[in-house]
DRENLORO-762019 format. One line per field, with one value per atom (N, C-alpha, C, CB): residue in three letters; atom name; y negated, z negated, x; residue number from 1. Coordinates in Angstrom, 1 decimal. Glycine has a CB too. Layout:
# DRENLORO-762019
code = [ALA|...]
site = [CA|...]
py = [Y|...]
pz = [Z|...]
px = [X|...]
pos = [NUM|...]
This chain:
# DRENLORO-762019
code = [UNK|UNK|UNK|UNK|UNK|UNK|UNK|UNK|UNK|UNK|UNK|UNK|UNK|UNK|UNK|UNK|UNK|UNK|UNK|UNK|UNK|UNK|UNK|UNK|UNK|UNK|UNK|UNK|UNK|UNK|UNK|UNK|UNK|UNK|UNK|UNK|UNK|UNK|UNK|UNK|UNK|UNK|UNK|UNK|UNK|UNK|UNK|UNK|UNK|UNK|UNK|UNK|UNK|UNK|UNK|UNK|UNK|UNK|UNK|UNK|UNK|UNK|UNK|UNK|UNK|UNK|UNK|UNK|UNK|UNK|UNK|UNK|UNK|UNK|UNK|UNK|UNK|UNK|UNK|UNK|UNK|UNK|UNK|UNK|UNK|UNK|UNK|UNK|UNK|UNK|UNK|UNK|UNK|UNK|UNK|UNK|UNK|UNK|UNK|UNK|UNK|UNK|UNK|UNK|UNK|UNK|UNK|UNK|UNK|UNK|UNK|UNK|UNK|UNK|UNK|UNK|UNK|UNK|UNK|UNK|UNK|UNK|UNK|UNK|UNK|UNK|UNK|UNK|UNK|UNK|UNK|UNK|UNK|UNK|UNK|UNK|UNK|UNK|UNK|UNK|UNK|UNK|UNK|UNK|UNK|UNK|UNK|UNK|UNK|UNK|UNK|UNK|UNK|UNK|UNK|UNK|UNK|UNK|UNK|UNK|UNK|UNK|UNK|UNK|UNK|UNK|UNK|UNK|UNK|UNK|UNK|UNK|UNK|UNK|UNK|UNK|UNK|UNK|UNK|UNK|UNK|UNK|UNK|UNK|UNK|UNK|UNK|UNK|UNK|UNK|UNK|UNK|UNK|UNK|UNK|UNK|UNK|UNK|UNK|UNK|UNK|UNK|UNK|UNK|UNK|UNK|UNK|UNK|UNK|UNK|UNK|UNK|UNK|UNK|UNK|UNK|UNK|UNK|UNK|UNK|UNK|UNK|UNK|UNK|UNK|UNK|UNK|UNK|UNK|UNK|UNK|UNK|UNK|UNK|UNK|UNK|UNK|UNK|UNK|UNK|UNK|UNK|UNK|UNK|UNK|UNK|UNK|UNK|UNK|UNK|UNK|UNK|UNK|UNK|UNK|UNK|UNK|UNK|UNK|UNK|UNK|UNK|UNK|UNK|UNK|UNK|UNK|UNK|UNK|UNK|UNK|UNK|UNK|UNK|UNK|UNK|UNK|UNK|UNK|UNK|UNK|UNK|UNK|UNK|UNK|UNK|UNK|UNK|UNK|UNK|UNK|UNK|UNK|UNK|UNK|UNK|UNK|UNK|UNK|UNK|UNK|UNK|UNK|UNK|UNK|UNK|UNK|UNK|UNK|UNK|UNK|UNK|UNK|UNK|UNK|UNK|UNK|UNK|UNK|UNK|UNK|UNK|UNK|UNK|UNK|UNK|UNK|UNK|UNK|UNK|UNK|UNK|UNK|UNK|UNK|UNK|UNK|UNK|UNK|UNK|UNK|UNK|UNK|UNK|UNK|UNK|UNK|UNK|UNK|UNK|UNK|UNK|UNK|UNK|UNK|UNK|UNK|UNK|UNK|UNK|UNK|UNK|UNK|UNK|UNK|UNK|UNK|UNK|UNK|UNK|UNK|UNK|UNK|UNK|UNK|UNK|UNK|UNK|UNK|UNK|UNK|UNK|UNK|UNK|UNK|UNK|UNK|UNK|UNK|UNK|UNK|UNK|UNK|UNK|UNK|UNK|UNK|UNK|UNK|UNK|UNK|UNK|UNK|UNK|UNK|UNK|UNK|UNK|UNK|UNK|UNK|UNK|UNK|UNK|UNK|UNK|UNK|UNK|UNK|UNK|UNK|UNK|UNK|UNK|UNK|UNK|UNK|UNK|UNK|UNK|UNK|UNK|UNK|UNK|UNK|UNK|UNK|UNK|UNK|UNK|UNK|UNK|UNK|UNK|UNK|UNK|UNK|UNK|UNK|UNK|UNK|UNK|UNK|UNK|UNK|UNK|UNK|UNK|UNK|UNK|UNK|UNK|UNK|UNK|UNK|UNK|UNK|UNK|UNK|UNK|UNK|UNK|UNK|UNK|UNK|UNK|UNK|UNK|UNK|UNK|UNK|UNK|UNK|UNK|UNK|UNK|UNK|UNK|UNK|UNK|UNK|UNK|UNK|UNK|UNK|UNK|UNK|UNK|UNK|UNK|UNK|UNK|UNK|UNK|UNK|UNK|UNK|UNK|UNK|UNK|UNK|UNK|UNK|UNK|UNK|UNK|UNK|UNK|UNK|UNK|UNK|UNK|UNK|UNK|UNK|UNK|UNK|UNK|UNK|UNK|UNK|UNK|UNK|UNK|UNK|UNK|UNK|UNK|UNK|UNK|UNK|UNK|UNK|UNK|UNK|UNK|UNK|UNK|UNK|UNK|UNK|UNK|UNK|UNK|UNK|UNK|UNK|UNK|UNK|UNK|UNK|UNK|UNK|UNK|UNK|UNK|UNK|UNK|UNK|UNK|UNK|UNK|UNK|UNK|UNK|UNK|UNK|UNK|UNK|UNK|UNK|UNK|UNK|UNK|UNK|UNK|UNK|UNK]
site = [N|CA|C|CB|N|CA|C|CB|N|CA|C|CB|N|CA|C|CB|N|CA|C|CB|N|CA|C|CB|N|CA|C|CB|N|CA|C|CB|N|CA|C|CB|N|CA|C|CB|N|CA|C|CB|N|CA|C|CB|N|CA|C|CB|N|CA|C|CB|N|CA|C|CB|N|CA|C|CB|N|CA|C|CB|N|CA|C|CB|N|CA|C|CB|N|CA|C|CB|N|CA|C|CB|N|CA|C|CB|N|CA|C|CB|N|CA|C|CB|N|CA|C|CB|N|CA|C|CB|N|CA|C|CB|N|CA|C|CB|N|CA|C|CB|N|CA|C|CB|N|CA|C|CB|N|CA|C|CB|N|CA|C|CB|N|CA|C|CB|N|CA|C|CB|N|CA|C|CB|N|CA|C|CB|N|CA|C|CB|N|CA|C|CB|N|CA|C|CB|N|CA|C|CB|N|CA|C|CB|N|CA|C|CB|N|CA|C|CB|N|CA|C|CB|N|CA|C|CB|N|CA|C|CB|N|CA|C|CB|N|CA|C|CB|N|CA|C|CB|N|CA|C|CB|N|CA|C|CB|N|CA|C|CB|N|CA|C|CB|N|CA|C|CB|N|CA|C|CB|N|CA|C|CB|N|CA|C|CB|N|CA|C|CB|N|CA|C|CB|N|CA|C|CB|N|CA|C|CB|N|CA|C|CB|N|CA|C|CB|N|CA|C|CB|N|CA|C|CB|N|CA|C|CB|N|CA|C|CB|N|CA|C|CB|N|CA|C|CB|N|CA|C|CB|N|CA|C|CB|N|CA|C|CB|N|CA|C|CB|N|CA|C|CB|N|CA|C|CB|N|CA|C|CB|N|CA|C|CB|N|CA|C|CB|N|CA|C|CB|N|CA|C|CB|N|CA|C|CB|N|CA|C|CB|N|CA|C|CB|N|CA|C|CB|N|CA|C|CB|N|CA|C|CB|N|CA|C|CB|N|CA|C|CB|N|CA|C|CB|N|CA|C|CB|N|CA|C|CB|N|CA|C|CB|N|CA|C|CB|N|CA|C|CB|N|CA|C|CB|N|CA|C|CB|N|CA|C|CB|N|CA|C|CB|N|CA|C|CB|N|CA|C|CB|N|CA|C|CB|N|CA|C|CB|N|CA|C|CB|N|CA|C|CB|N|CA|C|CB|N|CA|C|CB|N|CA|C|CB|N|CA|C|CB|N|CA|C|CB|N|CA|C|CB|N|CA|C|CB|N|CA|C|CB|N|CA|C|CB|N|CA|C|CB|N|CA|C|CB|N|CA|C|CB|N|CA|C|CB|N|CA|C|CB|N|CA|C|CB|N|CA|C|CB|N|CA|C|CB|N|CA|C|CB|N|CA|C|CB|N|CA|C|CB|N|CA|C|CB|N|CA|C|CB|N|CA|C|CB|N|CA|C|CB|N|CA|C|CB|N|CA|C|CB|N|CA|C|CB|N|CA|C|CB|N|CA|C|CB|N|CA|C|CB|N|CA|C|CB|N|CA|C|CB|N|CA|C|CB|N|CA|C|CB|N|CA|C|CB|N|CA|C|CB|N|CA|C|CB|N|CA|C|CB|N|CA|C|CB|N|CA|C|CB|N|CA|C|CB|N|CA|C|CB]
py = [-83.2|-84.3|-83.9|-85.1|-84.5|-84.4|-85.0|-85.5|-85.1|-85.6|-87.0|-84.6|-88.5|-89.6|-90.1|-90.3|-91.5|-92.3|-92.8|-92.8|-92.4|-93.0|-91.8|-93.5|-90.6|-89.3|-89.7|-88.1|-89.5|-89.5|-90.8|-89.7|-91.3|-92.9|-92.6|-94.3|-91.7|-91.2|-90.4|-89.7|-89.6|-88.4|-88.9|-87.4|-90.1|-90.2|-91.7|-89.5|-92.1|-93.9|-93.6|-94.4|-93.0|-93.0|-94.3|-91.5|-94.4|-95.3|-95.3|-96.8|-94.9|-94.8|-96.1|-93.9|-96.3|-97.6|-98.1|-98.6|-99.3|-99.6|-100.1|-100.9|-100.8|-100.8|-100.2|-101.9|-99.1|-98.2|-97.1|-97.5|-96.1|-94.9|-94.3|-93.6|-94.0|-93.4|-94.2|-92.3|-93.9|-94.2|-93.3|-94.2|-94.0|-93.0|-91.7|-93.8|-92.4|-90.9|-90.1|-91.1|-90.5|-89.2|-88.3|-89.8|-89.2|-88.4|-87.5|-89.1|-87.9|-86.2|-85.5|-86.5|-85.5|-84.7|-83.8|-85.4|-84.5|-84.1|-82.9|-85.3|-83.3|-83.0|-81.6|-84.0|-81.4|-80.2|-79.6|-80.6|-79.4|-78.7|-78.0|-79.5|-79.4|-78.5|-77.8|-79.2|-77.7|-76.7|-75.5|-77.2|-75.0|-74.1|-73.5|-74.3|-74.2|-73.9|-73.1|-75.1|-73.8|-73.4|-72.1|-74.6|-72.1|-70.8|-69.8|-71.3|-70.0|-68.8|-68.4|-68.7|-69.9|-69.5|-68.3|-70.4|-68.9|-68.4|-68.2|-68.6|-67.4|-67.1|-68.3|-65.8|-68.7|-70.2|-70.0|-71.7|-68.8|-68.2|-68.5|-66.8|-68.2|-67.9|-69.3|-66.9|-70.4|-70.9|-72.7|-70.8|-73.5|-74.3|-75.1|-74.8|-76.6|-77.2|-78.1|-77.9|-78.9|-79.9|-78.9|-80.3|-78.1|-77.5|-77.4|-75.9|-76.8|-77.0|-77.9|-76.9|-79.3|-80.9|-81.2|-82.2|-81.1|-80.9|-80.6|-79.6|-79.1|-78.3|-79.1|-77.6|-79.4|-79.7|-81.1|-80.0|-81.7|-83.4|-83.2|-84.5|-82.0|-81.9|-81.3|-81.0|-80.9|-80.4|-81.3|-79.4|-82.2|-83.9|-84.6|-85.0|-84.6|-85.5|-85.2|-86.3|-83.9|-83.0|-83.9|-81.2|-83.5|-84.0|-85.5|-83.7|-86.2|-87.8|-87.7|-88.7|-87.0|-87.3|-87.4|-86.8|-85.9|-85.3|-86.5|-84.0|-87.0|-88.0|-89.4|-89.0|-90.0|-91.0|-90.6|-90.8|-89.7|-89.3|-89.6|-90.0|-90.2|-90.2|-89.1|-91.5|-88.7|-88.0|-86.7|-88.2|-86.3|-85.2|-85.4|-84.9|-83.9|-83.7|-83.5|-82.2|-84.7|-84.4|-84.0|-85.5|-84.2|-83.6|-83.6|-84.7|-82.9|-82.9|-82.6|-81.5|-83.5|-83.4|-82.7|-85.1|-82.1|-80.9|-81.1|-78.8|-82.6|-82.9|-83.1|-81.6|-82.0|-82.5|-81.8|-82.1|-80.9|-80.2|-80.9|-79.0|-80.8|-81.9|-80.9|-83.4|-80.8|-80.2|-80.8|-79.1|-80.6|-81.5|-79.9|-83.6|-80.7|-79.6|-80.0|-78.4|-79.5|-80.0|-80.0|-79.6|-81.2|-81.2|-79.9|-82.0|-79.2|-77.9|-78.2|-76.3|-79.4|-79.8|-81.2|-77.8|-81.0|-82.5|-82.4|-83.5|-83.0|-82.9|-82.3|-83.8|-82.7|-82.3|-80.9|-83.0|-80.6|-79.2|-78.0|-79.1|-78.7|-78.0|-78.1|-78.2|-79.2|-78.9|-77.8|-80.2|-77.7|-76.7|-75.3|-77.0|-75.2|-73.7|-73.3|-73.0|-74.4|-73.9|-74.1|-74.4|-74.7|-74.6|-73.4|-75.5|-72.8|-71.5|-70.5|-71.4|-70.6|-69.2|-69.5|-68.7|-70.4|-70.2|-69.6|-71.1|-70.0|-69.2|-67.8|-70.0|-67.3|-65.9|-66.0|-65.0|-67.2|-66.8|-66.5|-67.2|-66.4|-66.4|-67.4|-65.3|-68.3|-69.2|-68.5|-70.5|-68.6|-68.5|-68.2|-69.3|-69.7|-70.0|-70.1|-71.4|-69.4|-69.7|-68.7|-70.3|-68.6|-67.6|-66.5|-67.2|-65.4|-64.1|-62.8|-63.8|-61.9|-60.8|-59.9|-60.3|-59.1|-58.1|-56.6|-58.2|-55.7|-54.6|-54.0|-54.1|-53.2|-52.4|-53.3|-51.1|-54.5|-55.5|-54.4|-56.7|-53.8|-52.9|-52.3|-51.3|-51.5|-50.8|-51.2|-49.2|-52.7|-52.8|-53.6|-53.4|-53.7|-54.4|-53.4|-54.5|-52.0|-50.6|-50.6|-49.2|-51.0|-50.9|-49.2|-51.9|-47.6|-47.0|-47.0|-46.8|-46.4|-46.3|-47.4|-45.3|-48.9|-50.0|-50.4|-49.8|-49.3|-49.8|-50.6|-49.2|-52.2|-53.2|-53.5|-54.9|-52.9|-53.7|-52.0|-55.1|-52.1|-51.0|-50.6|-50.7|-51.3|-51.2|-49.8|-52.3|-49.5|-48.0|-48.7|-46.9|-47.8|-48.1|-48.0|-46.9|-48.4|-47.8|-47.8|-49.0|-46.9|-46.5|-46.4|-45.3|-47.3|-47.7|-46.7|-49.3|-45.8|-45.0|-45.1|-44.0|-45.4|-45.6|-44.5|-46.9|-43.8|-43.0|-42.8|-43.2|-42.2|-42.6|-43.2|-41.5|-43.2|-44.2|-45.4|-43.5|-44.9|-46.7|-46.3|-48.1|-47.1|-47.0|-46.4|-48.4|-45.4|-44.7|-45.4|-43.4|-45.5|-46.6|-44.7|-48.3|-44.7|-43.4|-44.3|-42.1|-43.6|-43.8|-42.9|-43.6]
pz = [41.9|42.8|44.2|42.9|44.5|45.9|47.0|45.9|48.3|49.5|49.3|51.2|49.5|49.8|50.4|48.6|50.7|51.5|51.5|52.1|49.6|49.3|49.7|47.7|49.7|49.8|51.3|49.6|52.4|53.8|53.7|54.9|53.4|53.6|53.3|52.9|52.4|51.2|52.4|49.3|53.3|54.3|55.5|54.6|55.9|57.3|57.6|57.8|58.9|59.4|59.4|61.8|59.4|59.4|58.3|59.1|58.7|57.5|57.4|57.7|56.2|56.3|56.1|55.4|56.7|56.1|56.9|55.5|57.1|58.1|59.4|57.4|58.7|59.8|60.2|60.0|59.4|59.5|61.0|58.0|60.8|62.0|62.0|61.7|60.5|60.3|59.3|60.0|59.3|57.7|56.9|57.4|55.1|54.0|55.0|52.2|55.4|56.1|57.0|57.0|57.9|58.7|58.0|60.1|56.5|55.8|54.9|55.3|54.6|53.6|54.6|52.3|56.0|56.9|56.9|58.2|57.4|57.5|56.5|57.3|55.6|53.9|54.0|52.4|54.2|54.4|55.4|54.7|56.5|57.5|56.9|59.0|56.8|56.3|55.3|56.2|54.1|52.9|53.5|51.6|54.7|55.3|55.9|55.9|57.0|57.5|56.6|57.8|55.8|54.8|54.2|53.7|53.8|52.7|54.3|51.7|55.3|56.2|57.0|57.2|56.2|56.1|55.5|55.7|54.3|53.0|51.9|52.9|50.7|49.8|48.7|49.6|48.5|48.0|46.3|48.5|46.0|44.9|44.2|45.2|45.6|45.2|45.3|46.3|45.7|45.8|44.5|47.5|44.1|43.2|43.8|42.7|43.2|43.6|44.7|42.4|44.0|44.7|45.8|43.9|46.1|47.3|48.7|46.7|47.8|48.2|49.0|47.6|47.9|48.0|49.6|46.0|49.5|50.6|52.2|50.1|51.8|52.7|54.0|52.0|52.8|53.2|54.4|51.9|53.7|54.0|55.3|52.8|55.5|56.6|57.9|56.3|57.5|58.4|58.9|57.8|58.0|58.0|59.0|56.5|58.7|59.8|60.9|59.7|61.1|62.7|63.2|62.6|62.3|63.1|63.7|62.7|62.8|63.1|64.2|61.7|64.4|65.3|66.3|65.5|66.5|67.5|68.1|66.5|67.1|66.9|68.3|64.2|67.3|67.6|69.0|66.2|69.0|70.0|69.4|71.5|68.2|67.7|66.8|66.9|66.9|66.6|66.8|65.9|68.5|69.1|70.1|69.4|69.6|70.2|71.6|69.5|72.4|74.0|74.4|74.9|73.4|74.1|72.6|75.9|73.0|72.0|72.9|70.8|71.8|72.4|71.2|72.9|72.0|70.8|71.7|70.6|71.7|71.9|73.9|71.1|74.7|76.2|76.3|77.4|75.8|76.2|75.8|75.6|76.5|76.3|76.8|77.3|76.5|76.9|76.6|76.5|77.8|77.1|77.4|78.2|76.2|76.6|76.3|76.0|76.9|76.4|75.4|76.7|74.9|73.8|72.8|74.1|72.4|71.8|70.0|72.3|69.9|68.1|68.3|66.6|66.8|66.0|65.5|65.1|64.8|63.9|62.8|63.6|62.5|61.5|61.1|61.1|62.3|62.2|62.6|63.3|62.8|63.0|61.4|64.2|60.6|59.1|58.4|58.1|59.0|58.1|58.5|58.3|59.9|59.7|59.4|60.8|58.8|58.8|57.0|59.8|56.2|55.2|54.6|55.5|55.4|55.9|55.8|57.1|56.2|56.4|55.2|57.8|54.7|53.0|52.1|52.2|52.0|50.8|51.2|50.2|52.6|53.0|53.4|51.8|53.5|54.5|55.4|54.6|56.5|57.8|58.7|58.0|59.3|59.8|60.9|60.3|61.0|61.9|63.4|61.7|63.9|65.2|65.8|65.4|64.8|65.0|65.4|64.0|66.9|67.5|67.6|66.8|69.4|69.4|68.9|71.1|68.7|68.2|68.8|66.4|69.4|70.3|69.5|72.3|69.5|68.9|68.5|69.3|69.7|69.6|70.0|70.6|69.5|69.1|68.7|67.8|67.6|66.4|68.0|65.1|69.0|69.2|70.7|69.0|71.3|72.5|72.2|73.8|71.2|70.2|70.4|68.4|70.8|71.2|72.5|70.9|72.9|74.1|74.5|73.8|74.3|74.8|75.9|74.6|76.9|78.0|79.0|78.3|78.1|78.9|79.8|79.8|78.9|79.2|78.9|78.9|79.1|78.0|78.5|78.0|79.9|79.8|80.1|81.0|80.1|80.4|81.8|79.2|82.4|84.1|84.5|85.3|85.3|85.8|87.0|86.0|86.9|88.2|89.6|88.2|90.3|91.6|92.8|92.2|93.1|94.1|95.6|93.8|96.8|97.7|98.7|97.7|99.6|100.4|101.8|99.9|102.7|104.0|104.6|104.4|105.8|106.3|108.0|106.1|108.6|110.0|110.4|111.0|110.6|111.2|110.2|111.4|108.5|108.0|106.4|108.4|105.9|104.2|103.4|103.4|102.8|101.7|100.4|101.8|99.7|97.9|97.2|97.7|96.4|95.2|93.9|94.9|93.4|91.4|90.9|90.4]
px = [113.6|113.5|113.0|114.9|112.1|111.3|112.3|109.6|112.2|113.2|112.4|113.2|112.7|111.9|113.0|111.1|112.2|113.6|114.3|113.7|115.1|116.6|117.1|117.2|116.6|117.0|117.7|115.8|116.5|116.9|117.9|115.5|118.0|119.0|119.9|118.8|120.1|121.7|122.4|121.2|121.7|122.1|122.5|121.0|121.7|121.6|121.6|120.3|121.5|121.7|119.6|123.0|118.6|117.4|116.7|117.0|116.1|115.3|113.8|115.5|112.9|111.7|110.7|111.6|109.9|109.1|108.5|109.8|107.8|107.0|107.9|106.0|109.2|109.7|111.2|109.6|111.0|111.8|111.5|111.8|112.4|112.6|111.2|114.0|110.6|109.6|108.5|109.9|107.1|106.5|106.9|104.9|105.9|106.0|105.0|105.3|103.8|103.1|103.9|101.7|104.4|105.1|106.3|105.7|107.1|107.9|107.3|108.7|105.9|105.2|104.6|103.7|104.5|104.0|105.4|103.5|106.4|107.7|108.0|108.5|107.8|108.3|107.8|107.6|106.9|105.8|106.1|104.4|106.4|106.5|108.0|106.2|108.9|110.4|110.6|111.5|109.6|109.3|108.7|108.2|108.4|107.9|108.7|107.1|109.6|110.9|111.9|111.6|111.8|112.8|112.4|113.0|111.6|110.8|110.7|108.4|110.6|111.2|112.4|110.5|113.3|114.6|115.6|114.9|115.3|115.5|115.2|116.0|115.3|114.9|114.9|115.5|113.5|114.0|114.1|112.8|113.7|114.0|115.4|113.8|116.4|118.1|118.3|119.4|118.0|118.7|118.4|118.8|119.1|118.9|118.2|120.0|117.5|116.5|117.3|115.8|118.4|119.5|119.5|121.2|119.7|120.3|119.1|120.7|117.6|116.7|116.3|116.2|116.5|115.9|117.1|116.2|118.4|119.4|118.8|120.3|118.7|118.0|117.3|117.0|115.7|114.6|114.9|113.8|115.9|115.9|116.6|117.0|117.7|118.3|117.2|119.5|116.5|115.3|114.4|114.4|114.4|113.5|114.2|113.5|115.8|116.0|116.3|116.8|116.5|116.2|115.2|115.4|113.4|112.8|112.8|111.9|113.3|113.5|114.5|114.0|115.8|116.4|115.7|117.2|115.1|113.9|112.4|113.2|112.8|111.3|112.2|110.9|112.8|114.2|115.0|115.4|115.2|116.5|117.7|116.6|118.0|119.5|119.9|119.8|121.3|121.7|121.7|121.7|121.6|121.5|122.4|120.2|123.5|125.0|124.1|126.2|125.3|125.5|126.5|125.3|128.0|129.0|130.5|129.4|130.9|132.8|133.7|133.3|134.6|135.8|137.0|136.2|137.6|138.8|139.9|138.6|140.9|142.1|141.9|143.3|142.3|142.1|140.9|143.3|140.5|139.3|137.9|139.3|136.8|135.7|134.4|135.9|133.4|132.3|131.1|132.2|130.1|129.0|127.7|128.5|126.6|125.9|124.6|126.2|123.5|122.1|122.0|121.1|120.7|120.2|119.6|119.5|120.5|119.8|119.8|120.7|119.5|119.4|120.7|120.2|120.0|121.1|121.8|120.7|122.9|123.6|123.2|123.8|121.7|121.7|121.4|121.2|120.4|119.9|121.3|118.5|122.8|123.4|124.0|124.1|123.9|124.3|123.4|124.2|122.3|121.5|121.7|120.1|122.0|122.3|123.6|122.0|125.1|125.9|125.6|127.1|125.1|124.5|123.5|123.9|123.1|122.2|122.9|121.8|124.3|125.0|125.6|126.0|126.2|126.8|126.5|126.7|125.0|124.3|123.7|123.1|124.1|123.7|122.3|123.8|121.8|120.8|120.6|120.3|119.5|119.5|118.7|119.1|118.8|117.9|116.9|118.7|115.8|115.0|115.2|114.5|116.0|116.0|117.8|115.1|118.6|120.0|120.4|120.7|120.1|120.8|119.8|122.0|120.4|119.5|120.6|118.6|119.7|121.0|120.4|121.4|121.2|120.4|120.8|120.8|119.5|119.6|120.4|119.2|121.0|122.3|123.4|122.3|123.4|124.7|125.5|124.5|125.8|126.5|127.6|125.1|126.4|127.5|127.8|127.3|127.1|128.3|129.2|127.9|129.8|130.7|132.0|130.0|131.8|132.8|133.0|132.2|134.4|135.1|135.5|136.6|133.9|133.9|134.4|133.2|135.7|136.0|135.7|135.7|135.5|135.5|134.2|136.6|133.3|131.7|131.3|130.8|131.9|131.2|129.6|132.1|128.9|128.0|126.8|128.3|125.7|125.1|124.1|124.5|124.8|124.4|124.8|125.4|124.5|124.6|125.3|123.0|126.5|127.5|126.8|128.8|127.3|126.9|128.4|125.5|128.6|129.5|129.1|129.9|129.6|129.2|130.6|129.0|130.4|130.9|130.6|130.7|131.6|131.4|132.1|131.9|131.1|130.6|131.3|129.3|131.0|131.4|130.4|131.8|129.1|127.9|127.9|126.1|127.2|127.4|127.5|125.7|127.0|127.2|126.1|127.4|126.3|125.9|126.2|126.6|124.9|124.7|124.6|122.3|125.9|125.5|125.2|126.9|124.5|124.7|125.3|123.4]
pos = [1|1|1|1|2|2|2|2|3|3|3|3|4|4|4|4|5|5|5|5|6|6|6|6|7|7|7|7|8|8|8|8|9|9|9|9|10|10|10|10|11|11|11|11|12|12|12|12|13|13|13|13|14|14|14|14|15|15|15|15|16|16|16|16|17|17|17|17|18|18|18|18|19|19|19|19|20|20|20|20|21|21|21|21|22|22|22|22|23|23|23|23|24|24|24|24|25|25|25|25|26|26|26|26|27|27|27|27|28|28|28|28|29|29|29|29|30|30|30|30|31|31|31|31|32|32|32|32|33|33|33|33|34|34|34|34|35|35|35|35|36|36|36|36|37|37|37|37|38|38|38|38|39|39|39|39|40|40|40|40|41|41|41|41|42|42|42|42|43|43|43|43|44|44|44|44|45|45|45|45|46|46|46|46|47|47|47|47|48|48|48|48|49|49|49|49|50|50|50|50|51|51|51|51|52|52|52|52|53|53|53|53|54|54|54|54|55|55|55|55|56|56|56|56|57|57|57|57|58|58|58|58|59|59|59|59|60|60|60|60|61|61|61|61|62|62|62|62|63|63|63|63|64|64|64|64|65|65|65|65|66|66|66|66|67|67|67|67|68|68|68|68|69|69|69|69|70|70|70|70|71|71|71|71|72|72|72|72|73|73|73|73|74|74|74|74|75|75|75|75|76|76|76|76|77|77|77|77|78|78|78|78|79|79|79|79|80|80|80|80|81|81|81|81|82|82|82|82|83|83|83|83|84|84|84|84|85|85|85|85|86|86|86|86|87|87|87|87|88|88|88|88|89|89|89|89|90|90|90|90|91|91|91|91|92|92|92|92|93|93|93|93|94|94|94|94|95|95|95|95|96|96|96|96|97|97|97|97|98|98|98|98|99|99|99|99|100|100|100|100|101|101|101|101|102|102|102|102|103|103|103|103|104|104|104|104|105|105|105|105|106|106|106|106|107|107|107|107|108|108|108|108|109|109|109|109|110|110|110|110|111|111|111|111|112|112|112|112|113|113|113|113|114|114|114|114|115|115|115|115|116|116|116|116|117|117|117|117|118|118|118|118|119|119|119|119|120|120|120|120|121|121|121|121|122|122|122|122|123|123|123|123|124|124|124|124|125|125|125|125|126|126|126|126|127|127|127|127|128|128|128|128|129|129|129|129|130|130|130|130|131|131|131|131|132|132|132|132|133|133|133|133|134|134|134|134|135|135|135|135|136|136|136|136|137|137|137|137|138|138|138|138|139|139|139|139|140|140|140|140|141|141|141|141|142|142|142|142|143|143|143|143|144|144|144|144|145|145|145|145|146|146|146|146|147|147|147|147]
């Protein structure tokens, strides 16, 4: 089964159609770009078609949020605590990368990992960061900068 717009409707408040959120043309444009996404997501080999067809649709309605402006987190709330934060994705494209990490993939754009992650991850003598110290010593006239 291809993504179409009982698919997106089944997922989301979106609707495709003339006088829907989108047309049928901007959902096979859509359709296309997120089978590409995806295939540099993950191995589309491993994974089932339903899952695929899933996938894809969640990447579709990223763009529609994106298209729309609905459904792009501005803020949560967790009991008294509340944070808001820029628009960095939608709902949905946050279902896809937590969808992403299930089946062991890796998404593209979810997150940077820096090289030697592995080892500043080691609280070595409380070097967490790799600045070169600098020691500032005052003198009888004025201040001396050592490394």
């Amino acid at each position: 089964m291809a993504v179409d717009s009982s698919y997106i409707a089944t997922i989301s408040d979106f609707t495709v159609g003339t006088t829907g959120d989108i047309t049928e043309a901007h959902l096979s444009t859509m359709n296309t770009i997120a089978e590409k996404e995806l295939s540099r997501d993950v191995s589309v080999t491993g994974i089932d078609s339903e899952t695929k067809d899933y996938l894809t649709a969640l990447l579709i309605c990223d763009m529609i949020a994106a298209k729309t402006g609905k459904g792009i987190y501005q803020s949560e709330r967790m009991g008294d605590y509340q944070y808001s934060k820029s628009s960095e994705g939608s709902i949905y494209k946050q279902r896809y990368y937590d969808a992403i990490k299930k089946f062991g993939g890796t998404a593209a754009n979810y997150g940077v990992k820096r090289a030697d992650a592995e080892t500043l991850g080691k609280l070595d003598d409380f070097k967490l960061d790799q600045n070169k110290r600098k020691a500032i010593i005052e003198n009888d006239t004025n201040l001396v900068e050592t490394l």
